[in-house]
C-alpha positions in Angstrom: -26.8 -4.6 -0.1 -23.9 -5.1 2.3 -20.0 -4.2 0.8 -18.5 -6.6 -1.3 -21.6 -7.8 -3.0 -22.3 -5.2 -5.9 -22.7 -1.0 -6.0 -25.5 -0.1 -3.7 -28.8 1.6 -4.7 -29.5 4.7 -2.6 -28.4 6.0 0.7 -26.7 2.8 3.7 -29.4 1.1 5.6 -29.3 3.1 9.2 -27.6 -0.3 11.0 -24.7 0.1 8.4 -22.2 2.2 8.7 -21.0 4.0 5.2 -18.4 1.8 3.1 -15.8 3.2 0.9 -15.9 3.7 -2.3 -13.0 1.5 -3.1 -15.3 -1.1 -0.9 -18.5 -0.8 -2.1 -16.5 -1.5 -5.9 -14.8 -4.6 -4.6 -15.9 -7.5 -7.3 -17.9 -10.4 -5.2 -15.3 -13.1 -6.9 -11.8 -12.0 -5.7 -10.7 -13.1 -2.3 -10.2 -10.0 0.4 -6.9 -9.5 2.2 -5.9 -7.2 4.4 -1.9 -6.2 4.6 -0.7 -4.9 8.1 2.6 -3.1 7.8 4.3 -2.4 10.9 6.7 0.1 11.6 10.3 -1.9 10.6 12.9 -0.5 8.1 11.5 -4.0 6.0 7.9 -2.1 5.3 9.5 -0.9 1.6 9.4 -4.4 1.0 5.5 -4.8 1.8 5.1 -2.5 -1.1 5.8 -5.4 -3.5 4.3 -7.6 -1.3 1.2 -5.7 -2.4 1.5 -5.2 -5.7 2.1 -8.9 -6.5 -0.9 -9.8 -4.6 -3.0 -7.6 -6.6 -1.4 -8.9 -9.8 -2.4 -12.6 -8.4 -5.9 -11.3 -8.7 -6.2 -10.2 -5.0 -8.2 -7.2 -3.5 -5.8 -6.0 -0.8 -7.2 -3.3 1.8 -3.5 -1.7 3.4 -3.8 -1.0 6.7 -0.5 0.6 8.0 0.5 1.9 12.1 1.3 5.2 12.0 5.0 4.8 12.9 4.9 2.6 9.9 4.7 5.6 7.3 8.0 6.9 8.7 9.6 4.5 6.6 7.4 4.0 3.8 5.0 7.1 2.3 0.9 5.8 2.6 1.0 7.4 -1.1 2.7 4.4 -2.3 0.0 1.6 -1.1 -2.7 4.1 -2.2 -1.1 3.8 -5.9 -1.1 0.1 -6.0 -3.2 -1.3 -3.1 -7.0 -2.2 -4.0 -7.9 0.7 -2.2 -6.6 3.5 -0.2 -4.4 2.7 3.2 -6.3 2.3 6.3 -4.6 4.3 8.8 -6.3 5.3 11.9 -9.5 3.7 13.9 -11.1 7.7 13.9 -10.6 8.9 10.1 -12.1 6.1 8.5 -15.6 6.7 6.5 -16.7 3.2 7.9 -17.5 4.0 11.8 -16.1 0.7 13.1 -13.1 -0.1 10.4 -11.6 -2.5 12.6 -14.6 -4.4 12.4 -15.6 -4.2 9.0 -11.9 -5.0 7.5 -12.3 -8.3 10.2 -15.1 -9.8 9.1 -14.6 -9.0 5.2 -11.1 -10.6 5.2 -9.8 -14.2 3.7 -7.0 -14.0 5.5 -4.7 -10.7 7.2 -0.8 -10.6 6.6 1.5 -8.8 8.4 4.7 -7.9 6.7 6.8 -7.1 8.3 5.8 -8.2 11.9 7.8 -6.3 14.1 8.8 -7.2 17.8 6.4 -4.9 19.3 4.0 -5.8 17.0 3.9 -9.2 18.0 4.2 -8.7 21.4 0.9 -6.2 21.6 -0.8 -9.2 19.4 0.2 -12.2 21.8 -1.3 -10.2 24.3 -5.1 -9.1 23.1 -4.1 -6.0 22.7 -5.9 -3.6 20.5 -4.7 0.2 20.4 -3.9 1.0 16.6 -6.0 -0.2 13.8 -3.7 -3.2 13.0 -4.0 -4.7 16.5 -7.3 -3.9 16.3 -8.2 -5.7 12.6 -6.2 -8.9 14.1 -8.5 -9.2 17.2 -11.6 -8.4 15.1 -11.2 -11.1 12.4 -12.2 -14.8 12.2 -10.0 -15.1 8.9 -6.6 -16.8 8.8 -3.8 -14.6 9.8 0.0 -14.9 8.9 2.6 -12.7 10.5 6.0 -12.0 8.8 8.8 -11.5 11.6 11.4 -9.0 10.8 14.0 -7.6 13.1 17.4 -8.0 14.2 18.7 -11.0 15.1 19.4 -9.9 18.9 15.6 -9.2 19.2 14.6 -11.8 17.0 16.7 -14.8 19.3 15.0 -13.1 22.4 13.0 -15.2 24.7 10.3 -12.8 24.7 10.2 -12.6 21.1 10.0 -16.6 20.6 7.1 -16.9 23.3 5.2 -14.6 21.5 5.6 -16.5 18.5 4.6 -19.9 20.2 1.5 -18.2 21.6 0.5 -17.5 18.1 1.7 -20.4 16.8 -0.5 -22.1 19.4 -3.7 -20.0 18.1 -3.0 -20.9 14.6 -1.8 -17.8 13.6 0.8 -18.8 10.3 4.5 -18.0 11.2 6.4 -16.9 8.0 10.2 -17.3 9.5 13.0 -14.9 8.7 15.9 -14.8 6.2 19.1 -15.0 7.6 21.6 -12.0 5.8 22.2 -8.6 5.8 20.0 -6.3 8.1 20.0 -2.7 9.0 23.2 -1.0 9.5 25.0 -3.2 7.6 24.6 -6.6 10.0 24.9 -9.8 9.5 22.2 -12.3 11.0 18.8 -13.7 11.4 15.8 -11.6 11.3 15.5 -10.4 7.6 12.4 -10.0 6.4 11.5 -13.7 4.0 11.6 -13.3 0.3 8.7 -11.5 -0.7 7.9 -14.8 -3.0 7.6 -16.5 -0.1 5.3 -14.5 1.6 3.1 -14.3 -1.1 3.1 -18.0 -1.5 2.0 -18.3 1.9 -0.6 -16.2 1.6 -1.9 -18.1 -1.4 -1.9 -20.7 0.2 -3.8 -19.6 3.0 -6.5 -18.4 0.6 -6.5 -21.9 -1.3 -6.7 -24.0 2.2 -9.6 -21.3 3.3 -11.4 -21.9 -0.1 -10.9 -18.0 -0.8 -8.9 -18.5 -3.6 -11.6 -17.9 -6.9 -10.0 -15.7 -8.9 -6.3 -16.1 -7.6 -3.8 -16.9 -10.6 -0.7 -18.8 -9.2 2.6 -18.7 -10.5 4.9 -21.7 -11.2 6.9 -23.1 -8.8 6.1 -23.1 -5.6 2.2 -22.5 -6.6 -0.8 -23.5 -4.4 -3.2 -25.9 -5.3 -0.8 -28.5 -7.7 -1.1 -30.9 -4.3 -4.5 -30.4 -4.1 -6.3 -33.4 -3.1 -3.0 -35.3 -2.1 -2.6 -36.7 1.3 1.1 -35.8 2.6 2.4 -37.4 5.6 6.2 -35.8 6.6 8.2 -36.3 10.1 10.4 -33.7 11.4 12.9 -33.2 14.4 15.3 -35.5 16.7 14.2 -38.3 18.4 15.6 -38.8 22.1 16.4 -41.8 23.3 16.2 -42.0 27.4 19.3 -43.5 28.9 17.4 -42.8 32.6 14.4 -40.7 33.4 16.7 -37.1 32.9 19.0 -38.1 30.3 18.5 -39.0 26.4 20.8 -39.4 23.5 19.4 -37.0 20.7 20.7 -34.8 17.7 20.7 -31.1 16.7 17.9 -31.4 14.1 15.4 -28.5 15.4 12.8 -30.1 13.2 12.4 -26.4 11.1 13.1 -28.0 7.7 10.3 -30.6 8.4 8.3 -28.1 9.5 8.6 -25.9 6.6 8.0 -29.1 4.1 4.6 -29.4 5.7 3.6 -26.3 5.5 4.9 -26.0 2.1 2.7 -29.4 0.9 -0.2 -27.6 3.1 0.1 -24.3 1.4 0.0 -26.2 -2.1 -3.4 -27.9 -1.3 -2.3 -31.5 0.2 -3.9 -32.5 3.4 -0.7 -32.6 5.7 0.3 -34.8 8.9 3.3 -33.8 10.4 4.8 -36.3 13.1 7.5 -34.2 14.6 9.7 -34.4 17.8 9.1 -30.8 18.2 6.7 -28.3 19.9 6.9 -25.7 16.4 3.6 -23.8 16.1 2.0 -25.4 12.9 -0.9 -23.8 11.2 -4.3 -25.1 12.3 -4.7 -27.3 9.0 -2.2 -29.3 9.5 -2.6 -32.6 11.7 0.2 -32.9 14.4 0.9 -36.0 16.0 4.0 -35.5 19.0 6.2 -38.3 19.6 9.7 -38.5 21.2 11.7 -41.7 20.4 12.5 -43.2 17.4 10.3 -46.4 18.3 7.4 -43.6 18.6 8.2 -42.3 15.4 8.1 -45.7 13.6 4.7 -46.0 15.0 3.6 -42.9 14.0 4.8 -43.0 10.4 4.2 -46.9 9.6 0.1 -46.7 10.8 -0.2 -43.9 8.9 1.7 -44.5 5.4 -0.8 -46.6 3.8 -3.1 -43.8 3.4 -0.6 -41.3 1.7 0.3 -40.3 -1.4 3.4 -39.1 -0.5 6.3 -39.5 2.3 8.7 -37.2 3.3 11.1 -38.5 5.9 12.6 -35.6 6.9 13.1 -36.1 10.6 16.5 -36.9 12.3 16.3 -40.3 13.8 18.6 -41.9 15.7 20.6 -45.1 14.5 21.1 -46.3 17.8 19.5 -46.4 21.0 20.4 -47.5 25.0 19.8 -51.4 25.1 18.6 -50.6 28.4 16.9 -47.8 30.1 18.0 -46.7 33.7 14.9 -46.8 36.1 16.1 -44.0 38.1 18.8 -41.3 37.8 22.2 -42.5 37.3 24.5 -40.5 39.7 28.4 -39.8 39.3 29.0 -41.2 42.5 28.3 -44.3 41.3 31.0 -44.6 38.6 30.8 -44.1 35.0 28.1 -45.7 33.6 28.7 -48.6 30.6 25.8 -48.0 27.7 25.2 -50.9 25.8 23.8 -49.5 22.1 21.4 -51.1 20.0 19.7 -50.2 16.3 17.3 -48.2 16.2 14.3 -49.2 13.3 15.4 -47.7 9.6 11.7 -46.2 9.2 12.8 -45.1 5.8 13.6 -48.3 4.4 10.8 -50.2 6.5 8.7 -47.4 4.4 10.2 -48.1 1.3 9.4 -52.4 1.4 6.0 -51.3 2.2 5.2 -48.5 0.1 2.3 -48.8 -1.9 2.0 -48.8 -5.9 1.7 -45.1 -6.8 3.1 -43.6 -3.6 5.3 -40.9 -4.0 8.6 -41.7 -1.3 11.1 -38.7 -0.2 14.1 -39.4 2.3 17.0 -36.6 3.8 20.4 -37.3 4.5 22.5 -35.4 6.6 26.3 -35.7 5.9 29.6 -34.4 6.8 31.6 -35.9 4.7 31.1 -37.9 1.0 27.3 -36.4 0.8 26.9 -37.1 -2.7 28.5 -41.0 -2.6 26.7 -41.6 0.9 23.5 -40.1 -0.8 23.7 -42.2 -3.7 24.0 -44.9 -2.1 20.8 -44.4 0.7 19.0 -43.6 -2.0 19.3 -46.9 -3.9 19.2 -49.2 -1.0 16.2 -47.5 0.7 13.6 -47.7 -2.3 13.3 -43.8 -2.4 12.1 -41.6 -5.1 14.2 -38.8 -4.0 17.1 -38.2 -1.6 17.5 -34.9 -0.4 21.3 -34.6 0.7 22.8 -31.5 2.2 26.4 -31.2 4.3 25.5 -29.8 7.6 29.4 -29.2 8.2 29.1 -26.1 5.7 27.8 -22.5 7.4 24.3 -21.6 7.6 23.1 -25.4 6.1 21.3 -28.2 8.0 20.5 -28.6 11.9 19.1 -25.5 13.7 19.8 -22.9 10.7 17.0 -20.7 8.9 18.7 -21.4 6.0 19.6 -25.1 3.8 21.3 -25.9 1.0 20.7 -29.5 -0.8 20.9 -31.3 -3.3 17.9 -33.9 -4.7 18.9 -37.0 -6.1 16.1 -39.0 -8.1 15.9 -42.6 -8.9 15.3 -41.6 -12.3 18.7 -40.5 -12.4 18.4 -36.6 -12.3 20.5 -34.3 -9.5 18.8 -30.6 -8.4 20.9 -28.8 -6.8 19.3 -26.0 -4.2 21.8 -23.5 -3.2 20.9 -21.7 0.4 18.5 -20.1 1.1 15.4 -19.7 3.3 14.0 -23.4 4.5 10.6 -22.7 3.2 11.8 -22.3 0.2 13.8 -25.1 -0.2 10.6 -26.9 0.8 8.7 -25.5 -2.0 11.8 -26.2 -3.9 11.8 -30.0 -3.1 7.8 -30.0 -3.5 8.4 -28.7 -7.2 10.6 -32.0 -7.6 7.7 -34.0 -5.8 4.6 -32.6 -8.2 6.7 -33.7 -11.2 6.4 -37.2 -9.7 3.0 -37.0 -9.0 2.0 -35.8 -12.3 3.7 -38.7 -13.6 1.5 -41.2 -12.0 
């Protein structure tokens, strides 16, 4: 009887290596996760990372570098893990732990994910058990940055991340606030709610989730069965074959509401502007313009249960569109503008009975007038408003602060805080809806 599947009767067949106790004892119905914790002064925080996982009903195997237990004792995880920490590839019972924590896995976390740690990953390489375990396993893997924010802005650092992204690997971005030493910046490790909710999620869209129990808000699952379409980004608008008119929108809030409606059990298309790593569930379809975008969003609406406009599109674009490179030396060049489609009020007028319809506005000045006022003219159910003139909130920031306006006449406001969290946040508002239907 292989681990995982009961106690066995007598002595390992002689092609199995010997199990663990704590293995062997693992019930057949609980999904299997495995927690890397790198060596970051953030790996105290993997502690309750673990113990709310177990308390969701997961079996979680710790396997820890050795660096790692200079900031955190292996004591701790052996008190509340599912079984003892995994330390080293030559003193486990098993023969090829690597390998057996691999292929037994739901899904691997890392948290936190340190620089080096990601960098040895991106690469293939495999020379602590961790590295090894990631390289061994078929199972969905999500990584939790944490850093600070010098090394976590570094070129190096985000190539790493877009080669994982690329793989599918999940991408569970920092916090913005205070970091070691007393710093302020990006690179905190994310809410350990946050994680966890990830992780969930992971399990639910891997269908390793018997057993799990959810809590409320931000749970996986209450989409389940939904199809959610949301757009993310800046459209650019060529004015010749070098030059476009665009925005600042970095597309991370749009990204985050996808993964957010993915992690909840909706099957998600994102149409972004953007070349974000998305995990492998989700459906990405690239554009660039705001004409593309239309496109994009209006063949595809009919077929969703819910919209969330999210991305930045322009209001206006070049009436013409130089054929070559417009050069200095030929004077100052006159641009003619012209609208651009409203794609959320074209959705709105053709928004079927049932459908669940979510638009953003980004303000700098009257938010909650101008908001109001997009919100009844556009046939929205919810308006999601936020001032991107105030610190840390809106274009290019980890972080958001908003306020959701219903036609039903309610206001949520969302102070700041991490962007996957206000997307689970705005999703809460969104399941209410659906429910309702």
């Amino acid at each position: 009887m292989t681990a995982g599947t009961g106690s066995a009767v007598g002595p390992p067949a002689p092609d199995e290596p010997p199990t663990t106790s704590a293995a062997r004892d693992r019930p057949a119905d609980r999904p299997f996760v495995v927690l890397g914790v790198a060596a970051g002064i953030a790996a105290y925080k993997a502690v309750e990372v673990c113990r709310r996982l177990v308390d969701a009903g997961v079996h979680v195997a710790p396997v820890m570098t050795e660096r790692a237990t200079r900031f955190v004792g292996r004591a701790t995880f052996d008190a509340l893990a599912s079984e003892p920490v995994h330390l080293e590839l030559w003193d486990d019972l098993s023969a090829i732990p690597h390998t057996r924590l691999g292929q037994r896995a739901d899904a691997v976390v890392v948290a936190p994910a340190t620089a080096d740690l990601l960098a040895r990953y991106a690469a293939g390489m495999a020379d602590d058990l961790l590295t090894a375990t990631l390289l061994a396993t078929r199972a969905p893997v999500v990584v939790c940055p944490a850093m600070h924010t010098e090394m976590w802005e570094h070129p190096s650092v985000r190539h790493n991340l877009e080669v994982l992204g690329g793989r599918g690997v999940v991408v569970v971005p920092p916090e913005t606030g205070r970091l070691a030493g007393g710093d302020e910046g990006a690179g905190r490790l994310a809410a350990t709610e946050v994680i966890v909710d990830a992780v969930l999620g992971v399990l639910a869209g891997a269908g390793g989730s018997a057993g799990v129990a959810h809590g409320a808000g931000g749970s996986a699952g209450d989409l389940a069965g939904l199809g959610v379409l949301v757009s993310a980004g800046g459209t650019r608008e060529p004015i010749d074959p070098v030059r476009y008119l665009t925005n600042r929108s970095s597309g991370k809030q749009g990204h985050a509401l996808a993964e957010a409606a993915w992690r909840r059990g909706a099957e998600v298309t994102l149409v972004t502007t953007t070349d974000r790593p998305v995990p492998a569930g989700i459906t990405r379809v690239r554009v660039d313009t705001a004409e593309e975008m239309a496109g994009a969003m209006l063949a595809r609406a009919d077929r969703a249960d819910v919209i969330v406009m999210a991305a930045a599109v322009a209001d206006f674009r070049p009436a013409a569109v130089s054929g070559s490179k417009l050069h200095k030396a030929d004077g100052v060049p006159v641009l003619e503008l012209e609208p651009t489609v409203d794609i959320l009020a074209e959705l709105g007028r053709r928004r079927r009975p049932g459908q669940v319809l979510v638009g953003f506005a980004a303000e700098t000045d009257g938010v909650a007038e101008r908001a109001a006022a997009k919100l009844a003219a556009k046939g929205v159910d919810l308006m999601v408003a936020n001032d991107v003139s105030l610190p840390g909130v809106g274009f290019d920031h980890d972080t958001n602060a908003v306020t959701v306006l219903g036609a039903d006449g309610s206001v949520v406001d969302i102070g700041l805080r991490p962007k996957p969290a206000v997307a689970d946040a705005v999703f809460d508002r969104v399941a209410i809806l659906v429910r309702r239907r």
